[in-house]
Phi, psi and omega in degrees: 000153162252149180221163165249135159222126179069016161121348183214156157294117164230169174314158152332311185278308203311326166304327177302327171287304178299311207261005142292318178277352170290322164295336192075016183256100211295333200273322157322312177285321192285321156336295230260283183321290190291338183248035168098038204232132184299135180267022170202048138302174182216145192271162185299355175260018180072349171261164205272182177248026147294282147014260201306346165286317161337259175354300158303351194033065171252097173272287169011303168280333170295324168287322169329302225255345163277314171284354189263344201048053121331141178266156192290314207268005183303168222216132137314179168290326160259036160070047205269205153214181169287347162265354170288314166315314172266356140282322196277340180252011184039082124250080185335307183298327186260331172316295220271344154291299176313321177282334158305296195246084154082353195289154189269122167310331175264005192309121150304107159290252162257345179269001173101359194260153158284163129349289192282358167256002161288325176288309196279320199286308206275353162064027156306071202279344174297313191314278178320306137353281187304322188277327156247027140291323196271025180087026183280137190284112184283340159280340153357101200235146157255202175314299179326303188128010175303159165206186196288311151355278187332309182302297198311327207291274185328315235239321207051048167266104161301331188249353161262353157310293217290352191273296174337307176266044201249004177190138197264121189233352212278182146257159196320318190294315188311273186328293173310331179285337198286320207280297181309325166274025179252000182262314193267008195239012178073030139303043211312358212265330185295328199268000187259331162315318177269312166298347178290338191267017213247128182283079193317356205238006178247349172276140185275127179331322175315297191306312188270000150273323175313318159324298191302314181294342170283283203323297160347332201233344170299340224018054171230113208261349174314313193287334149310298164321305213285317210242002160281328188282351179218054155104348206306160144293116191289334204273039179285156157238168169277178133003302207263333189094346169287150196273202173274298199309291184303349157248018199265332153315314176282339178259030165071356191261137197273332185289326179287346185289317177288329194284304178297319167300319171302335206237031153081055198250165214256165203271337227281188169267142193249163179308319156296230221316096163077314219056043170269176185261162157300301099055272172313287190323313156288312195307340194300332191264129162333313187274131180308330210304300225261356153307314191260354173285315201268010153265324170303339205252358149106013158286153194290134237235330169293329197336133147260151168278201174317296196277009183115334216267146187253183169288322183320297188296320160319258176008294201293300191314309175255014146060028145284106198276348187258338219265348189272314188325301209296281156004313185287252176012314179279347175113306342213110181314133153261025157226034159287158205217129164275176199303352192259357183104358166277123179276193196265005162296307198261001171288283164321327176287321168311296186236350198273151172306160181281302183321357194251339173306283172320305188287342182258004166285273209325321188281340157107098129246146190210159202252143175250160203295167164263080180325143167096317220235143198338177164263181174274000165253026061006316234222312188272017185254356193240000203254105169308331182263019174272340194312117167075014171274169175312312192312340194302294183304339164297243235297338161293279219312313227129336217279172225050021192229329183102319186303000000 
């Protein structure tokens, strides 16, 4: 006989079976069991009614249909099993039965995936646990090329990482890719975790400057070291042409900076990004530190980029006042003009503060006319934070202008 169910035909016992285990009704399945009904059915998708006892966390029934002589290890259409199922839902308790009896932990399904990358991706860390204490291989990968690495690294779960890394099983290729993507999904403490466990002498130089250049921007300069120490190149560039320096400039960090400036990364303008220098890139930020590390390590404070622009005209352009201070102080021209005819006067009159206006009259800066473009009391009635100050009225007399 047959009945329908969940959408297909099946025999009678497997209904009895399925709406005993839909039920929780362990006396019902037993039932079910004694009147004939197989403990290794299959459903019209191939899974089993082991599976669906898992899936449900009837560990009670799972023991049933294992004493019934269900195979631990049947299989779906796609080649799951009753512990892919009690991974993917963390259930410890039927995980940690199932492998008491004999189930095999690396069993692949039809895409290549494990137990333990269903646990690990679904972020079951006892699941995870328990399948590599019973020896499942956390370098496993499937087909895509996903592996248990891969997930953490992206989620930055630290406490399914410290289960993982109890033992170094992965290859070199494993580690390094897990460290950029844990670096690019914002993780440095994940990505230092890992690199600890990376053989310095087994990363190819290349790789680990490709490396050096995510790490820059991480603020984590411990991690810098580490990936200098296993080949990185301080003068490497990106894509973009930016080093490691210029960009540990850009995120403001004075530690990645000292680490990199110790370990020889050169000061100048790269061919890329523009050409700006490090230098340019810290000016832009209110705090000083990492401006006055790289006038101390002796870069050139005229240096231009591509377009003309110094640090100075940076500075000037985001009204930074202690980082324009530090500038002067260094000989830093306060009447250089970028490629477009602008000085740091008419930069600062766009958006800069009066304190930052005044302190660059007072350095003697004066601006020469521009064809097309406003004057700087034009350019400062539109700047709000000038709004009802003095400066104003200094720059309609003239003063900066050279008249």
């Amino acid at each position: 006989m047959t009945a329908h169910a969940g959408g297909e035909w099946i025999t009678r016992e497997l209904a009895d079976l399925t709406a005993a285990i839909s039920d929780g009704d362990r006396e019902a399945l037993q039932r079910a069991l004694s009147a004939g009904a197989s403990a290794e059915g299959t459903f019209g998708d191939g899974t089993t009614v082991l599976q669906r006892a898992a899936l449900t966390g009837q560990i009670g029934m799972v023991a049933d249909l294992l004493a019934a002589g269900a195979d631990v290890d049947g299989t779906n259409d796609r080649g799951q099993t009753a512990l892919t199922a009690a991974a993917v839902r963390g259930d410890g308790e039927i995980v940690n039965y199932l492998i008491a009896r004999g189930a095999e932990v690396n069993l692949r399904d039809a895409e290549g995936s494990t137990s333990l990358i269903y646990a690990v991706a679904n972020g079951h860390l006892g699941v995870v646990e328990t399948l590599v204490e019973a020896g499942a291989d956390p370098a496993m990968a499937n087909e895509r090329g996903d592996y248990a690495l891969r997930f953490v690294a992206d989620a930055g779960d630290v406490g399914l990482l410290s289960v993982l890394l109890r033992e170094n099983r992965y290859p070199t290729a494993q580690l390094t890719e897990s460290v950029k993507i844990a670096l690019n999904a914002g993780h440095p403490e994940v990505a230092e975790a890992l690199m600890d466990q990376v053989e310095r002498a087994a990363m190819p130089a290349a790789v680990a400057s490709e490396v050096l250049l995510l790490a820059a921007q991480s603020g984590s300069p411990s991690l810098v070291e580490s990936l200098i120490a296993a080949g990185g190149a301080p003068a490497a560039s990106d894509e973009f042409g930016q080093s490691p320096l210029l960009v540990a400039a850009s995120f403001n960090d004075v530690e990645t900076v000292d680490v990199l400036l110790d370990s020889g990364a050169t000061l100048e303008r790269s061919e890329g990004a523009d050409g700006l220098t490090p230098l340019m890139a810290a000016s832009r930020y209110n705090d000083v530190s990492v401006v006055e590390r790289l006038i101390q390590a002796g870069a050139k404070v005229d240096a231009r980029s591509g377009n003309g622009q110094t640090a100075l005209l940076s500075a000037a352009r985001y009204g930074r006042l202690a980082v324009i201070d530090a500038l002067l102080g260094a000989g830093a021209d306060v009447n250089v003009i970028d490629d477009q005819g602008r000085g740091v006067l008419m930069l600062a009159a766009m958006g800069a503060s009066p304190e930052v206006i005044e302190r660059l009259l007072e350095a003697g800066a004066e601006q020469p006319p521009v064809n097309g473009m406003p004057s700087l009391a034009e350019l400062a009635r539109f700047n709000s934070k000038l709004k009802g100050s003095p400066v104003i009225e200094r720059l309609r007399a003239g003063e900066g202008t050279g008249e």
